[in-house]
N, C-alpha and C positions, 0 to 999 in steps of 0.2 A: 806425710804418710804416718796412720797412727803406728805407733808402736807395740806389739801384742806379746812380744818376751819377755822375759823379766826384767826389769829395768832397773831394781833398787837394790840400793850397797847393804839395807838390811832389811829384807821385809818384816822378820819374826821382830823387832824391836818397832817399827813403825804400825805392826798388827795390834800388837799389843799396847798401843798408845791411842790408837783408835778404840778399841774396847775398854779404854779406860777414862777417855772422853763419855762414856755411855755410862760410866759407874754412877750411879743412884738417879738416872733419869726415868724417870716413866717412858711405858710405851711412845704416846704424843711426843714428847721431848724428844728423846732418841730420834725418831723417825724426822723432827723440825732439825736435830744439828746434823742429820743426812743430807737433808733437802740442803742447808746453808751449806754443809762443806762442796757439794757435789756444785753448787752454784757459786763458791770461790772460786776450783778450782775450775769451773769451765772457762770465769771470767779470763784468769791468769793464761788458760790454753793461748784464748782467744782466737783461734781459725777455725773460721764457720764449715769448711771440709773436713777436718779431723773432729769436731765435736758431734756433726753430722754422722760422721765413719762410727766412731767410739758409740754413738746411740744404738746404731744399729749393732752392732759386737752385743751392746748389754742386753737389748729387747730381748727375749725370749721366744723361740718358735718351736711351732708345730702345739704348743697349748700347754707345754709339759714343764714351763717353769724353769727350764734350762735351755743353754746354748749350745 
């Protein structure tokens, strides 16, 4: 089962490590070490029911860009 509550001993220091991966990339860039990390960490998931689950959580409905 995915897990949808907060899960991390620190998110504000793991946020901030993320945005900092992003420092001096371009547009293109940025959006390519999105696509790579999200496709690590799917690998690492690895259960085709929770990555299944977590897609649909992220998609967007109703047209509006949020969940």
């Amino acid at each position: 089962m995915l897990i949808t509550e907060p899960n991390l001993h620190n998110p504000d220091e793991i946020y901030a490590r993320l945005i900092a991966a992003h420092d001096g990339l371009s547009e293109a860039e940025s959006h390519a070490l999105n696509a790579r990390l999200v496709l690590i960490l799917m690998n690492h998931i690895g259960n085709h029911a929770i990555l299944t689950e977590a897609l649909g959580h992220a998609r967007p409905t109703g047209g509006t860009g949020q969940n």
